[in-house]
C-alpha positions as CSV (number, residue, x, y, z in Angstrom):
1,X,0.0,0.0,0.0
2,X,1.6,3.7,-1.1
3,X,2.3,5.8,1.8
4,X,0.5,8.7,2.3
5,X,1.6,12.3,2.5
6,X,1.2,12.3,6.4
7,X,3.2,9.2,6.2
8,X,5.9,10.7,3.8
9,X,6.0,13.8,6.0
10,X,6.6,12.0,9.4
11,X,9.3,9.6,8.2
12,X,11.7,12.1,6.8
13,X,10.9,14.7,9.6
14,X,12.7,11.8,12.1
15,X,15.3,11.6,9.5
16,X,16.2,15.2,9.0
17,X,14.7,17.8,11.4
18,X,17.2,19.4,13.4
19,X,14.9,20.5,16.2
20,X,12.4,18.0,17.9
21,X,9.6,21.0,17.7
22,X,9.6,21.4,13.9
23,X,6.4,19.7,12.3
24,X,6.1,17.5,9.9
25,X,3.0,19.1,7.9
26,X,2.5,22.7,7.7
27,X,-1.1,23.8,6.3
28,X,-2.4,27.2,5.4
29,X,-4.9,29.5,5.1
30,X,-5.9,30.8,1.6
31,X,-8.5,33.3,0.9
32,X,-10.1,31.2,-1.9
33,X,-9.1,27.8,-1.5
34,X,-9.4,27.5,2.7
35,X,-10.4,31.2,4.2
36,X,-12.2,29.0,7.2
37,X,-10.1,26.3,8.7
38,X,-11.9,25.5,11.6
39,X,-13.8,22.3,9.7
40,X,-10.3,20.9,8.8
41,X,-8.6,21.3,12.3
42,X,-9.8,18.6,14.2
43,X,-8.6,16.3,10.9
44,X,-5.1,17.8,11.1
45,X,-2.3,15.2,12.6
46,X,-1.1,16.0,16.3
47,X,1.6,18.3,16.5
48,X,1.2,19.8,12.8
49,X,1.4,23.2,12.6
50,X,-1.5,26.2,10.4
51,X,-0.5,29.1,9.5
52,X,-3.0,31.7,9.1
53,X,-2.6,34.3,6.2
54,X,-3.7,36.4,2.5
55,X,-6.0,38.3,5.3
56,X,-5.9,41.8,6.6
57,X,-4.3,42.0,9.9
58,X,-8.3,42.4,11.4
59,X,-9.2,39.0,9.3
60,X,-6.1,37.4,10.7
61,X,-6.9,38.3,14.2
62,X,-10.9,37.1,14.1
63,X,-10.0,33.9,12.8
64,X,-7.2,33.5,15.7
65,X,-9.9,34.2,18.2
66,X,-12.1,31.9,16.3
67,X,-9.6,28.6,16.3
68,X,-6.9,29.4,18.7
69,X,-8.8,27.2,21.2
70,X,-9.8,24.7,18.7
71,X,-5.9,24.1,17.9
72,X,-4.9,24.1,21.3
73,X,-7.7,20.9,21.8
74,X,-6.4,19.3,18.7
75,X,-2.5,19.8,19.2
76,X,-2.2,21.8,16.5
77,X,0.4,24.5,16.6
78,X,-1.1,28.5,15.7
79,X,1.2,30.3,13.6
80,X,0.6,34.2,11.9
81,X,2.1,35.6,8.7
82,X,4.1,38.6,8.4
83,X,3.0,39.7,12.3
84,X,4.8,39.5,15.5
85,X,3.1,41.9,17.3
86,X,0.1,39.7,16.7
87,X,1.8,36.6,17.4
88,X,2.9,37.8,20.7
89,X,-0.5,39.3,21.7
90,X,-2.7,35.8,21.2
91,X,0.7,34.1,22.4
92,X,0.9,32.1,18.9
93,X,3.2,29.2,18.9
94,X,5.2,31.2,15.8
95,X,5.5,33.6,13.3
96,X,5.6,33.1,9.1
97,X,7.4,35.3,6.8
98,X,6.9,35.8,3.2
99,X,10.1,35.9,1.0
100,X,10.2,40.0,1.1
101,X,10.1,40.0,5.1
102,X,12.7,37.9,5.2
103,X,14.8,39.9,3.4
104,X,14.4,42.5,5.6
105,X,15.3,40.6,8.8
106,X,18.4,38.9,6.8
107,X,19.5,42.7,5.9
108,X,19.3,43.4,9.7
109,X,20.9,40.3,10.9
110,X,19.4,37.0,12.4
111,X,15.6,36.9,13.8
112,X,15.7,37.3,17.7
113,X,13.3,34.6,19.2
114,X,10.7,35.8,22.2
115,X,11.4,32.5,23.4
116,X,13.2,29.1,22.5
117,X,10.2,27.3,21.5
118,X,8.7,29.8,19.3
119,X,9.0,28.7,15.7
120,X,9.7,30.8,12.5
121,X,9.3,29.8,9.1
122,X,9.8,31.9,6.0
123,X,9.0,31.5,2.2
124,X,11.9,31.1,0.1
125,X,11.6,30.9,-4.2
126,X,15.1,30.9,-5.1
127,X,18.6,30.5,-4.0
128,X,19.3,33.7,-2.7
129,X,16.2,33.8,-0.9
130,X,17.6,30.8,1.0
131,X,21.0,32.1,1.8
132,X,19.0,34.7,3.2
133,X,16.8,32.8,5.1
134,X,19.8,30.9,6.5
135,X,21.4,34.2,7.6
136,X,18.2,35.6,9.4
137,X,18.5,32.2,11.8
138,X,14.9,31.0,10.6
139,X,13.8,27.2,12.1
140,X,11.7,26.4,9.0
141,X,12.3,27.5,5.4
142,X,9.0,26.4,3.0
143,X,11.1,26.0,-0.7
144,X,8.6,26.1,-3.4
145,X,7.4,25.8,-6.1
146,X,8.2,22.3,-6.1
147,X,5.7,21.1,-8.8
148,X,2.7,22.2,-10.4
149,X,0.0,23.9,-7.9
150,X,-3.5,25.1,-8.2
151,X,-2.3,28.6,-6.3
152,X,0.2,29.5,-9.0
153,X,-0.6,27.2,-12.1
154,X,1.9,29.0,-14.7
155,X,4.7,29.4,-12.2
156,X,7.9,28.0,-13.2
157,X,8.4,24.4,-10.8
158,X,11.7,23.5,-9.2
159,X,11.2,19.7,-9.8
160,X,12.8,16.9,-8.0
161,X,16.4,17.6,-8.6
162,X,16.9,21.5,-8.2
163,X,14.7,20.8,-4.8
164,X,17.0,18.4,-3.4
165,X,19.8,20.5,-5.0
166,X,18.6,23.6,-2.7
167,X,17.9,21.5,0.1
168,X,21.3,20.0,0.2
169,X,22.6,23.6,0.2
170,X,21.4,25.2,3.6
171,X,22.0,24.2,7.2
172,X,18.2,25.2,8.3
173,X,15.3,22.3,8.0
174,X,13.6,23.1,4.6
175,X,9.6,21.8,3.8
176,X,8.1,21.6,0.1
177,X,5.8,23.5,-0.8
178,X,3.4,23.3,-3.9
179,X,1.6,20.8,-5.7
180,X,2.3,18.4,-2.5
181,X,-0.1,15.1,-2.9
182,X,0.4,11.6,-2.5
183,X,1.9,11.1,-5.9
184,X,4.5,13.8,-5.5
185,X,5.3,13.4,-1.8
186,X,7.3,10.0,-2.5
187,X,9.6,11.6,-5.5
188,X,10.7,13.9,-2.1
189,X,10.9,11.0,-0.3
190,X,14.6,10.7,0.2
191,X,15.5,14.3,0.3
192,X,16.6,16.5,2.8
193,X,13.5,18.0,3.7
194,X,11.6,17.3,6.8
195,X,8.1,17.3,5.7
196,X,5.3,19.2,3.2
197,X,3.7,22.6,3.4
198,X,0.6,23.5,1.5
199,X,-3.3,24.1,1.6
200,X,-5.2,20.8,0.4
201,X,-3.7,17.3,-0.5
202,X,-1.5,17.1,2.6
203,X,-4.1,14.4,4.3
C-alpha cells in the first residue's frame, strides 16, 4: 500500500529535522481555496502546525480568536504571517514570513526569538532567498514551487532535482511546498527536507 503524505512527512521529519519541535505538515490558510479552517482542524495530525494568512491584519486576528482554542484541543500549533506583534498578543506558537520580510530581517541580521520554543518559518523561491533565510537564523524555510500547484498554475516548478539540489545547500530544515499530494510526496521521499507545506492534499 503507497504511503500517504502524512506518512511521507513523518518519516523524513525523524530523519532530517534538526529540532524536535519542527512539524512534519504545515497547512495554510488561503483566501479562496481555505479562508475558514476551523472544519479541517480537528482532521489535522497532532503536532502539525496552520498558519494563518492572505487576510488583513483584522481578518487574521478574528480567525485567531475563532480557532486558537480549537488548535490548542487538537495539538495543532497557531502560527501568523508577516505579524509578531500579533503573534505575541494571542501568544501564537510562531510567526511566518513571506520571501520580502525575510529579506528584511536577513539585511538586519538573524531573527531574535521571544522565546526558545517559538517557531519561525519563511518562504523562500530561489537560491538567494535561501542564503537569506539561513542568515536571518529561521527554524523552517518552505522552498517552493516544487511542482505544479492550483495557487500558482503558470509558475515555473523546481522539480525533484533542483529541490534536493537547494535543500542539500542550507543548514536550516527546509519543507516543500506546492503541488504536495500523495503522488509527489514520495519523488521527495529521500530528500533532505523534513516534511510538506501547502493548503489541500496534505491528508
Amino acid at each position: 500500500m503507497a504511503l500517504t503524505v502524512s506518512e511521507v512527512a513523518r518519516q523524513l521529519n525523524r530523519r532530517n529535522a534538526k529540532k524536535k519541535n519542527l512539524p512534519a505538515l504545515i497547512f495554510m490558510t488561503d483566501a479562496k481555496r481555505l479562508s475558514d479552517p476551523t472544519s479541517l482542524i480537528p482532521y489535522l495530525p497532532k503536532n502539525s502546525a496552520l498558519v494563518v494568512r492572505h487576510f488583513s491584519r483584522n481578518q487574521k486576528e478574528q480567525i485567531i480568536i475563532k480557532i486558537k482554542r480549537l488548535c490548542r484541543k487538537h495539538k495543532v500549533k497557531l502560527l501568523v504571517s508577516d505579524d509578531l506583534q500579533l503573534a505575541l498578543k494571542h501568544r501564537l506558537d510562531g510567526v511566518h514570513f513571506p520571501e520580502k520580510s525575510v529579506k528584511k530581517i536577513a539585511a538586519c541580521g538573524r531573527f531574535i526569538r521571544p522565546k526558545a520554543s517559538f517557531l519561525v518559518t519563511g518562504a523562500c523561491h530561489s537560491l538567494t532567498a535561501l542564503k537569506r533565510a539561513e542568515k536571518a537564523k529561521l527554524d523552517g524555510i518552505l522552498l517552493s514551487p516544487v511542482f505544479t500547484t492550483q495557487s500558482h498554475p503558470n509558475a515555473a516548478c523546481l522539480g525533484t532535482i533542483r529541490f534536493n539540489a537547494w535543500a542539500s545547500q542550507t543548514d536550516r530544515s527546509v519543507y516543500g511546498l506546492g503541488g504536495i499530494n500523495q503522488k509527489t510526496a514520495i519523488r521527495l521521499s529521500t530528500s533532505k527536507s523534513i516534511g510538506f507545506a501547502g493548503i489541500s492534499g496534505l491528508i
